[in-house]
N, CA, C and O atoms as CSV, one atom per row, in Angstrom:
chain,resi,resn,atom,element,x,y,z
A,1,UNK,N,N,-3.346,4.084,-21.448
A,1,UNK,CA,C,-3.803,4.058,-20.093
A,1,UNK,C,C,-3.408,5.354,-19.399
A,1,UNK,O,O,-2.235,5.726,-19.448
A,2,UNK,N,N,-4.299,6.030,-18.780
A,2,UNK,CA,C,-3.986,7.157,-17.900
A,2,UNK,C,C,-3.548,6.731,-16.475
A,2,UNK,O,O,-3.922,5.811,-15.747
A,3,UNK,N,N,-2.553,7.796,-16.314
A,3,UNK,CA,C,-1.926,7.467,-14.757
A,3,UNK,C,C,-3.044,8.344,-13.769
A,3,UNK,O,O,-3.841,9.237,-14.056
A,4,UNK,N,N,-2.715,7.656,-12.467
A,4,UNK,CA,C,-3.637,7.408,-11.492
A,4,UNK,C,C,-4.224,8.889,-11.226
A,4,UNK,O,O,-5.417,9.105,-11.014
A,5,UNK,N,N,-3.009,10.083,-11.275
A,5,UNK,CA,C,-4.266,11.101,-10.563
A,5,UNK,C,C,-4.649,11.876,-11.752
A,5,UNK,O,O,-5.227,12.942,-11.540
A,6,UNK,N,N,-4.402,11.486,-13.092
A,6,UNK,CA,C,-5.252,11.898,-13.955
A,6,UNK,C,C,-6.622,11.165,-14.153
A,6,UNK,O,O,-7.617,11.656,-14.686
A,7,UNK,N,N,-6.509,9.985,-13.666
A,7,UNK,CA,C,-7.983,9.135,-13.471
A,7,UNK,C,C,-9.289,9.999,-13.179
A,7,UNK,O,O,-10.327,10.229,-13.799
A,8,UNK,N,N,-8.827,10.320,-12.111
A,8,UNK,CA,C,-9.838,11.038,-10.545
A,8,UNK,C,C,-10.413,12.043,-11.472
A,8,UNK,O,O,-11.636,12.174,-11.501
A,9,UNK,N,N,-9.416,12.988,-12.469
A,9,UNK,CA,C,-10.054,14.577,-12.816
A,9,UNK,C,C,-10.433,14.077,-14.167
A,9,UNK,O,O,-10.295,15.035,-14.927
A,10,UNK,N,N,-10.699,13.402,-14.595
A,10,UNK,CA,C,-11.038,13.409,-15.700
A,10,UNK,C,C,-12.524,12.822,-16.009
A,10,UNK,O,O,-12.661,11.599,-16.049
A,11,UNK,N,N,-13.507,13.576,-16.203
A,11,UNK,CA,C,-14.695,13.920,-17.089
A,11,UNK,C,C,-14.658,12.658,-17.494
A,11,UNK,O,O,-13.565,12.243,-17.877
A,12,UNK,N,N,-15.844,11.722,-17.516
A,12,UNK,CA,C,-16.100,10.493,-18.581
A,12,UNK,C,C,-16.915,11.118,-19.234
A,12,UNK,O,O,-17.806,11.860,-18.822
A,13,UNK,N,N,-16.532,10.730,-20.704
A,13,UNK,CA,C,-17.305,11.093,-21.913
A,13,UNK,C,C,-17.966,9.228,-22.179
A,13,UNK,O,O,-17.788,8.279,-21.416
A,14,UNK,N,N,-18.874,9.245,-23.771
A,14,UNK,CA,C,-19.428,8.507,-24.157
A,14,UNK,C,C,-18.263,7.495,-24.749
A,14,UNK,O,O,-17.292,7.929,-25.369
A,15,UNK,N,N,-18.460,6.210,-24.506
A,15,UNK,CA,C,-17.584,5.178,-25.083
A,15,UNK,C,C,-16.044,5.133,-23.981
A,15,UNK,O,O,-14.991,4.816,-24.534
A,16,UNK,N,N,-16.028,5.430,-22.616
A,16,UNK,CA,C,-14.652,5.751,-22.197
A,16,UNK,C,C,-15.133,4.417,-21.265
A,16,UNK,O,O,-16.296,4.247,-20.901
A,17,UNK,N,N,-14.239,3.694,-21.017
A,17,UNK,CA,C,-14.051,2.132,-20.037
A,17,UNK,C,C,-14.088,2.751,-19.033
A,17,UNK,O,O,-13.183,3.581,-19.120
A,18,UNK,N,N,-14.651,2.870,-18.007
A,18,UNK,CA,C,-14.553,3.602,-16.117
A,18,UNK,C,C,-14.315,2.436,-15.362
A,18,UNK,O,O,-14.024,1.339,-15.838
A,19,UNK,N,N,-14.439,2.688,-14.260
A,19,UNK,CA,C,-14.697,1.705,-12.836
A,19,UNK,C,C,-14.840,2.100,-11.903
A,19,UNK,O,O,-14.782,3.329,-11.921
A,20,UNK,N,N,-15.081,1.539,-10.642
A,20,UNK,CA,C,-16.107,2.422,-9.794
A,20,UNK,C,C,-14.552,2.740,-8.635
A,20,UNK,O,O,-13.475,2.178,-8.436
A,21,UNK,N,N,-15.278,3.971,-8.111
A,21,UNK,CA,C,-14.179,4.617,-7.101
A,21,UNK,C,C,-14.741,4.280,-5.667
A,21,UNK,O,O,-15.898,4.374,-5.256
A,22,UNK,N,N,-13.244,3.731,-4.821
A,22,UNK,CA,C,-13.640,3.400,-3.541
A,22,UNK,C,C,-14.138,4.423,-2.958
A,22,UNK,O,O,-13.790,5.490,-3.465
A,23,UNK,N,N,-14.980,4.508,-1.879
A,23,UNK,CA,C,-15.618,5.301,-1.085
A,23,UNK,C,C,-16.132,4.660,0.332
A,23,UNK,O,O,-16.863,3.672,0.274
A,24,UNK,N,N,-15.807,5.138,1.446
A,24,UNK,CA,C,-15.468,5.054,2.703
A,24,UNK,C,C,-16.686,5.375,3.509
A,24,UNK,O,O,-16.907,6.570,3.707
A,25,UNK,N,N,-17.763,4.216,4.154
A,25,UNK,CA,C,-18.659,4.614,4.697
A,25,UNK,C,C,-18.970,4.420,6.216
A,25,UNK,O,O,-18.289,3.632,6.873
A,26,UNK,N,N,-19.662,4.900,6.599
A,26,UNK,CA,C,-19.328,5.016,8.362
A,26,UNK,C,C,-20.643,4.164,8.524
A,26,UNK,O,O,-21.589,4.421,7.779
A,27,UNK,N,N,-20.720,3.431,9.212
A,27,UNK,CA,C,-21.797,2.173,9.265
A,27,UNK,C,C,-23.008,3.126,10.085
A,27,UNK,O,O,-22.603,3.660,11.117
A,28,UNK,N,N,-24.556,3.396,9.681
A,28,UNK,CA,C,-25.262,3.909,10.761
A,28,UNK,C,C,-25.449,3.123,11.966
A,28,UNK,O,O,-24.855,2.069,12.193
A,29,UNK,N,N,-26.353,3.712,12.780
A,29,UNK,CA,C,-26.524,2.919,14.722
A,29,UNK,C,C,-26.369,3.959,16.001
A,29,UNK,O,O,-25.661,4.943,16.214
A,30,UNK,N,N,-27.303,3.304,16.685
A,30,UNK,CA,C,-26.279,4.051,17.864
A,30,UNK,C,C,-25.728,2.788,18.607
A,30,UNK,O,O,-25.453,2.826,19.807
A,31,UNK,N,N,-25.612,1.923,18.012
A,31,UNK,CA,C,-24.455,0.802,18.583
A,31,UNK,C,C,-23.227,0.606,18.046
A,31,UNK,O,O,-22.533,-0.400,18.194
A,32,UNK,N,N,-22.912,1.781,17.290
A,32,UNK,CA,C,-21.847,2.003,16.703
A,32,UNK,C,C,-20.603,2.542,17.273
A,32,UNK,O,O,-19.866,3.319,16.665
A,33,UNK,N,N,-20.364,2.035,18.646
A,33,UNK,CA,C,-19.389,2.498,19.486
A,33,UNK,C,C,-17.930,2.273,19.060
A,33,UNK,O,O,-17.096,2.916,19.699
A,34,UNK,N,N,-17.662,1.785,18.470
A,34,UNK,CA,C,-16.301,1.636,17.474
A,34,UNK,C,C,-16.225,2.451,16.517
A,34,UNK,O,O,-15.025,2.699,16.406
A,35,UNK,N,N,-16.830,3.055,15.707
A,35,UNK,CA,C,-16.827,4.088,14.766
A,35,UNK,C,C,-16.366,3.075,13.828
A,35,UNK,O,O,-15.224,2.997,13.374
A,36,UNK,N,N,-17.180,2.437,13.620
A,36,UNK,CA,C,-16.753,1.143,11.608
A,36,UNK,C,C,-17.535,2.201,10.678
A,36,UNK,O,O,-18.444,3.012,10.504
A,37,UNK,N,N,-16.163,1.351,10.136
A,37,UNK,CA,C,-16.337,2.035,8.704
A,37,UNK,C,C,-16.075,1.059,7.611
A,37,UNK,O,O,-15.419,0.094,8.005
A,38,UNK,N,N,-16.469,1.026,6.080
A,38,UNK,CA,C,-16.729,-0.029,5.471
A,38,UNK,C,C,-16.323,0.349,3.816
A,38,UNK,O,O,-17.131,0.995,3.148
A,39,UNK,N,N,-15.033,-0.099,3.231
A,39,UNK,CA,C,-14.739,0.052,2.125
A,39,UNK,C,C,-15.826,-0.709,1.274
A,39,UNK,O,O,-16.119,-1.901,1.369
A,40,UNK,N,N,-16.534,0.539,0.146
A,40,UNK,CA,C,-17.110,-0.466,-1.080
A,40,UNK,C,C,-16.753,0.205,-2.089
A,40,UNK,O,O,-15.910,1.098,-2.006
A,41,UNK,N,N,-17.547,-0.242,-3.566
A,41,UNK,CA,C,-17.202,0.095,-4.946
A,41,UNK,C,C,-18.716,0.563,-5.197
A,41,UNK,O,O,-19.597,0.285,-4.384
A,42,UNK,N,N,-18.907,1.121,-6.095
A,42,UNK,CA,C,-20.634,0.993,-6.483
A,42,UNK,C,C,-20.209,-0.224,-7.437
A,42,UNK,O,O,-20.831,-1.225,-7.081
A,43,UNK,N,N,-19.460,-0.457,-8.403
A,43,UNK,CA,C,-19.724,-1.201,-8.610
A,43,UNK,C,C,-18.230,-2.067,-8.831
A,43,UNK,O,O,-17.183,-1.425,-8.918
A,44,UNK,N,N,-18.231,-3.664,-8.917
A,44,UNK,CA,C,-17.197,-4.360,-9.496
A,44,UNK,C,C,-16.644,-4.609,-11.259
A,44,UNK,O,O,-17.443,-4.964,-12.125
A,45,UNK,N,N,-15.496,-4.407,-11.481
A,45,UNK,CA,C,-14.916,-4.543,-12.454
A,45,UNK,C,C,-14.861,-3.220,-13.213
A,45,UNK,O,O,-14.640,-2.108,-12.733
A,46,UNK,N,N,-15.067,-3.494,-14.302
A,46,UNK,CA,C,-14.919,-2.309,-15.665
A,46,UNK,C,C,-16.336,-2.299,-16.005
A,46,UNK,O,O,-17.089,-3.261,-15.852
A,47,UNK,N,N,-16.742,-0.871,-16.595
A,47,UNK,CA,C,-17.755,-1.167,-17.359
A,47,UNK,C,C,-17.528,0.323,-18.677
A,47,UNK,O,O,-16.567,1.089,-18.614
A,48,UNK,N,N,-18.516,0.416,-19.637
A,48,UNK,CA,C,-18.695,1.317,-20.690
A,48,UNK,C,C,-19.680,1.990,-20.670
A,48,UNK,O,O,-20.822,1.579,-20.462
A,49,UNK,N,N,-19.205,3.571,-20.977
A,49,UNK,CA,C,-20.359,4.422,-20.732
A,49,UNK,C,C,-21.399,4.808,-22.142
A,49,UNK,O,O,-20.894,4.985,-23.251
A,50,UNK,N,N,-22.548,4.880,-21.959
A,50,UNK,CA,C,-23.028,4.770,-23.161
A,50,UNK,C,C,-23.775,5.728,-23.255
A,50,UNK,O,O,-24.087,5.889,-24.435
A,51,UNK,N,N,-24.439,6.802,-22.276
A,51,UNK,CA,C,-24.808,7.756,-22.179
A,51,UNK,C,C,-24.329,8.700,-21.108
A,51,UNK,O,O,-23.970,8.090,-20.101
A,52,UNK,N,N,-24.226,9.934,-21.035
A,52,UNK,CA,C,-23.562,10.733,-20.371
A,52,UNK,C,C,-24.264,12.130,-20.490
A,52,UNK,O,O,-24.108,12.802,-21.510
A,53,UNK,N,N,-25.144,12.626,-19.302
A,53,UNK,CA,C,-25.735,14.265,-19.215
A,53,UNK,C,C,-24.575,14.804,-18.155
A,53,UNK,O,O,-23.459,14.285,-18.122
A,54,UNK,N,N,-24.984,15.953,-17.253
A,54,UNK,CA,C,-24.530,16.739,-16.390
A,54,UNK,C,C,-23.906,16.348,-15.729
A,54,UNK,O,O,-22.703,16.571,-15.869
A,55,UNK,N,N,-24.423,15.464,-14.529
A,55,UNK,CA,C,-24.042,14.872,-13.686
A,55,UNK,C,C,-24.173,13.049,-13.293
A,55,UNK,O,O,-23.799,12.406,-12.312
A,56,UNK,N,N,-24.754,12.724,-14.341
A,56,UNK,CA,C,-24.910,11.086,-14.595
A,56,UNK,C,C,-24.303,10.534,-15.447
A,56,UNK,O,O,-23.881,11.267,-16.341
A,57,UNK,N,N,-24.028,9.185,-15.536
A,57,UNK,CA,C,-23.570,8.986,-16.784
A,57,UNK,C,C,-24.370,7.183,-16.912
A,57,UNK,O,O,-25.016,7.095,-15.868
A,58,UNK,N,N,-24.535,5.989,-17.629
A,58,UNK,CA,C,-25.039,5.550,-18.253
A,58,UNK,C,C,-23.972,4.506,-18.388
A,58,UNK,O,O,-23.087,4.578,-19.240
A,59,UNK,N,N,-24.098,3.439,-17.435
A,59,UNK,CA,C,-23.007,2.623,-17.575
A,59,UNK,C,C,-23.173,1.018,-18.097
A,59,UNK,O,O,-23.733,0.200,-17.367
A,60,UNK,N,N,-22.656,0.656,-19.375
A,60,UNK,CA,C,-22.835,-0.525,-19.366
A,60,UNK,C,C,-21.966,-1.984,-18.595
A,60,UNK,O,O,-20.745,-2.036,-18.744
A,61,UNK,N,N,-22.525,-2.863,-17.971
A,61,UNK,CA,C,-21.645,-3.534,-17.040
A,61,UNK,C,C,-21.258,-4.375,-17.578
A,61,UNK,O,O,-21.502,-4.364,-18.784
A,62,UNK,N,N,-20.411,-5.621,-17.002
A,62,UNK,CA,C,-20.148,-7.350,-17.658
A,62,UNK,C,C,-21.418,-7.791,-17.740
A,62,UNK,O,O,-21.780,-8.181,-18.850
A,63,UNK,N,N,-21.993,-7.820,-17.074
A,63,UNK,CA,C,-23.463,-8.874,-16.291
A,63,UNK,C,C,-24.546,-8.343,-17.554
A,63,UNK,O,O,-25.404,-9.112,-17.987
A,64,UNK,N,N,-24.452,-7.512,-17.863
A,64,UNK,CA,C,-25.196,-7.118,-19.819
A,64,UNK,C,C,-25.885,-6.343,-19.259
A,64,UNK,O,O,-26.510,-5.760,-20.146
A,65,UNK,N,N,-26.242,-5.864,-18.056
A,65,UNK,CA,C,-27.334,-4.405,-17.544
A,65,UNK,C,C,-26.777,-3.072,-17.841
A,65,UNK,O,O,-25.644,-2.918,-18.298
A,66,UNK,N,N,-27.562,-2.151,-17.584
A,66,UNK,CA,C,-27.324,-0.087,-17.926
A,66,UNK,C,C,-27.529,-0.092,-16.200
A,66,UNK,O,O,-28.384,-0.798,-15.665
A,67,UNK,N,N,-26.803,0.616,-15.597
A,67,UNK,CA,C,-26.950,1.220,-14.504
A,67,UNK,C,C,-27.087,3.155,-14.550
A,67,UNK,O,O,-27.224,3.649,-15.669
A,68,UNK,N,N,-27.065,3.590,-13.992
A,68,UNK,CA,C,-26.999,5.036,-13.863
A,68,UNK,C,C,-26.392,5.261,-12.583
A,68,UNK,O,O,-26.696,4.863,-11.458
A,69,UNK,N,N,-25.594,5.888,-12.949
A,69,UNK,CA,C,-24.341,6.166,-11.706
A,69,UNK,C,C,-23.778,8.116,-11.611
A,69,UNK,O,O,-23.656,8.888,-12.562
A,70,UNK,N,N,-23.608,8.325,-10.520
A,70,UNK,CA,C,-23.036,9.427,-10.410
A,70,UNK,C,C,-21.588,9.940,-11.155
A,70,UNK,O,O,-20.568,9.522,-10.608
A,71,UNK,N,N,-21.471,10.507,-11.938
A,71,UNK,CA,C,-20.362,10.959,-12.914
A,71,UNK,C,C,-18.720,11.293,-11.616
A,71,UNK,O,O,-17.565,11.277,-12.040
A,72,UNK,N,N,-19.038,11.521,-10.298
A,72,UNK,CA,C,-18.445,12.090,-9.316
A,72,UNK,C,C,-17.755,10.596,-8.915
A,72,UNK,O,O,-16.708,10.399,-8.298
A,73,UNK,N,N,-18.585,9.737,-9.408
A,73,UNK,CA,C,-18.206,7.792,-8.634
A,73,UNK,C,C,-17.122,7.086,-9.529
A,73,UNK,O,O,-16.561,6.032,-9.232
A,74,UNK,N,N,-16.925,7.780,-10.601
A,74,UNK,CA,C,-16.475,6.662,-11.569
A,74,UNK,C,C,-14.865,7.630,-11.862
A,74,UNK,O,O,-14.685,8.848,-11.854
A,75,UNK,N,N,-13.880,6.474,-12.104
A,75,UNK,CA,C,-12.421,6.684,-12.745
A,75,UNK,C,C,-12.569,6.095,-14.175
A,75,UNK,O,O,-13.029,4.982,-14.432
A,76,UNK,N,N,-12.071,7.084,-15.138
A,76,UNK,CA,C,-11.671,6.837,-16.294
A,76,UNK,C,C,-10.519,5.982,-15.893
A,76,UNK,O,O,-9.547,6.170,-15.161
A,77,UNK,N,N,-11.033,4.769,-16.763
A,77,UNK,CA,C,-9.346,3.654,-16.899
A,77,UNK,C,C,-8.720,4.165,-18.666
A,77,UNK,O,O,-7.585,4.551,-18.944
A,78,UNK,N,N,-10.076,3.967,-19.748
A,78,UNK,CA,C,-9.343,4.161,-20.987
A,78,UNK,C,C,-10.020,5.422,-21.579
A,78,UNK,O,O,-10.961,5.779,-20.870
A,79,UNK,N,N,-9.872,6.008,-22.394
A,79,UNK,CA,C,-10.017,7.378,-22.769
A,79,UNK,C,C,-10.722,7.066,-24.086
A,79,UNK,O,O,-9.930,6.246,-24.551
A,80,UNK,N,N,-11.591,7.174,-24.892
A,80,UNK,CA,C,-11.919,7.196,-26.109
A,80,UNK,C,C,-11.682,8.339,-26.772
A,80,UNK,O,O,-12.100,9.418,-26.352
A,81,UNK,N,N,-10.861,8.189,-28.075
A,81,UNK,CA,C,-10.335,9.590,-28.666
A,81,UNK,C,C,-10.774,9.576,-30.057
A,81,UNK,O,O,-10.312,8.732,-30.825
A,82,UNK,N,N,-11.630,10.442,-30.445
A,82,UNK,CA,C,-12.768,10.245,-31.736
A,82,UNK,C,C,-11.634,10.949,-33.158
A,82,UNK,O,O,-12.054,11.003,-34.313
């Protein structure tokens, strides 16, 4: 298992376990006089990457679907070492 701020910098390659990184969104409106803001995940739990270009990567989930996700969204939890 990698410790936490090696998570963040580390590149997912093919076959590496990820999970999705919180990210902090400011609700649109102009009735937005409170300035909310709204913790989400792209996605819940763990998933496996199964394809990986430039800037995407190819995620397989629990729920048995492929998503395509931003390579910038996701924390390496386990490392695959060939």
């Amino acid at each position: 298992m990698l410790h936490r701020e090696d998570q963040i910098h580390v590149k997912p390659n093919r076959c590496d376990i990820v999970r999705g990184k919180k990210q902090i969104k400011v609700l649109p409106g102009t009735m937005n006089s409170y300035n909310k803001q709204v913790e989400f995940k792209v996605f819940e739990g763990y998933g496996m990457i199964t394809g990986v270009s430039n800037s995407f990567a190819t995620v397989y989930l629990p729920n048995r679907t492929r998503k395509l996700f931003k390579k910038s969204d996701l924390i390496v939890v386990i490392k695959y070492k060939k």
